[in-house]
C-alpha positions in Angstrom: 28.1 -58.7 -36.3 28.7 -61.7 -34.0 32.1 -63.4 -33.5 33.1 -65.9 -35.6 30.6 -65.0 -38.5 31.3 -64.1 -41.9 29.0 -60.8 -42.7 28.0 -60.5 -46.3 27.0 -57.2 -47.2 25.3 -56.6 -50.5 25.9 -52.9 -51.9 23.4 -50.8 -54.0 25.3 -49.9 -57.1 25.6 -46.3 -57.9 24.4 -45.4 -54.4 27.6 -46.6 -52.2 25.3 -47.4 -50.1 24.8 -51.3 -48.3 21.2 -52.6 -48.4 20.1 -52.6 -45.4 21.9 -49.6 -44.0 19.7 -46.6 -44.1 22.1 -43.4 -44.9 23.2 -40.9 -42.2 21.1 -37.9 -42.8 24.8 -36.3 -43.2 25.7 -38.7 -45.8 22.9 -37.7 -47.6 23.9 -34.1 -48.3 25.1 -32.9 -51.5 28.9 -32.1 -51.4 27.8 -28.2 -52.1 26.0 -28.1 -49.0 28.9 -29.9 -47.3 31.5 -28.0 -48.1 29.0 -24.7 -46.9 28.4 -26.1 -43.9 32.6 -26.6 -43.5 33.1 -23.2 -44.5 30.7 -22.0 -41.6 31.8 -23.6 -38.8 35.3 -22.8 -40.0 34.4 -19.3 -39.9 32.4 -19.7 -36.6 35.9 -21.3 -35.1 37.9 -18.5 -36.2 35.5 -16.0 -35.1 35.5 -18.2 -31.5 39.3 -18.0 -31.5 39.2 -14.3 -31.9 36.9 -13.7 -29.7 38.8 -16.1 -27.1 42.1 -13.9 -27.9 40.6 -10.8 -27.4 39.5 -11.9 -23.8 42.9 -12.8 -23.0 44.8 -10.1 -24.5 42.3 -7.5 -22.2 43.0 -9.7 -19.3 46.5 -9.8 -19.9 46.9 -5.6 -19.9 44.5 -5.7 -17.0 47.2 -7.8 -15.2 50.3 -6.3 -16.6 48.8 -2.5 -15.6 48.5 -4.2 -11.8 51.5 -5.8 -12.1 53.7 -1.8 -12.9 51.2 -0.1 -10.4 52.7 -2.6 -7.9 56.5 -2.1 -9.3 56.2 1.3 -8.9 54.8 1.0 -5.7 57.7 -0.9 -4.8 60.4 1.6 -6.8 58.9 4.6 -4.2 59.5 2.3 -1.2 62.8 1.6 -2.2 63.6 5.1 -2.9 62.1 6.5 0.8 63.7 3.3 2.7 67.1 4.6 1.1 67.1 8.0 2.1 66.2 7.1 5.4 68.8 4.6 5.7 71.1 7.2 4.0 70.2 10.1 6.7 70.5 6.9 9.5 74.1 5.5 8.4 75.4 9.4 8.6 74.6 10.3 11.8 75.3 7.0 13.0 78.2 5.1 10.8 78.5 2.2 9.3 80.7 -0.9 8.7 80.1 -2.8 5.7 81.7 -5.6 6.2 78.9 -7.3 8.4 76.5 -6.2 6.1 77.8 -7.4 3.3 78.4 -11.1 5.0 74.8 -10.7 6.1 73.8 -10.1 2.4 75.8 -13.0 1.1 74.5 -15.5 4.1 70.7 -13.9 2.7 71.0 -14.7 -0.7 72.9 -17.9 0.0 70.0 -19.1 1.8 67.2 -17.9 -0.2 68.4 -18.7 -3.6 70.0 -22.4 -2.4 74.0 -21.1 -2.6 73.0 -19.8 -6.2 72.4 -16.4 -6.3 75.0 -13.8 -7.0 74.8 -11.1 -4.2 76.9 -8.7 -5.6 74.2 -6.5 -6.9 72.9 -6.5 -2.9 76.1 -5.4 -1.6 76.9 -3.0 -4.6 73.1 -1.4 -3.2 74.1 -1.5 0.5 77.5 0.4 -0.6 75.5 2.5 -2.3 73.1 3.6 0.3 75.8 3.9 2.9 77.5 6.3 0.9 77.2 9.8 2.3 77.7 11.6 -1.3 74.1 12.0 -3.1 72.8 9.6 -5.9 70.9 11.6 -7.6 
């Protein structure tokens, strides 16, 4: 079609077809076989989606399982560092109050003033406690 240019197009009746336009060969298929070949690659899409969810759902418990390996990792770490702070702070003493300012400047800093470090000191009271947490 050029610009400025009027183009007539004749149709073949009954067809829906213009003269002079030979028919995609996709046009040319029956609706039946259409609508089968819909149907198939609707099914291969859901089987592809599946398939696709099943690889992320294994690689999601793959990470999750790392992810409470290294939790409790951390939990046993905790738990020794305590004990041995615990044994530490009772042969030596302790006063809190410098720790806890040194909690509060901590979290201040590393959470930009909005942290709450009460949960920090409540731990640091709790491991300088001489009676047994168990």
């Amino acid at each position: 079609m050029g610009h400025g240019t009027e183009h007539l197009r004749e149709q073949n009746n009954g067809t829906g077809y213009d003269k002079g336009h030979a028919p995609d060969a996709e046009q040319c298929e029956n609706p039946d076989q259409e609508n089968a070949k819909n149907e198939t690659s609707g099914e291969d899409l859901v089987a592809a989606n599946l398939a696709a969810m099943t690889e992320t759902v294994v690689s999601l418990h793959s990470t999750i399982d790392l992810l409470v390996q290294k939790t409790a990792s951390m939990a046993y770490h905790i738990v020794a560092m305590e004990e041995i702070l615990t044994e530490i702070i009772s042969a030596n003493g302790l006063s809190l109050a410098p720790v806890n300012a040194r909690i509060r400047a901590r979290i201040a800093s590393g959470t930009n003033n909005e942290g709450d470090p009460d949960l920090a000191i409540d731990a640091a009271a709790s491991i300088a406690s001489l009676s047994p947490r168990y």
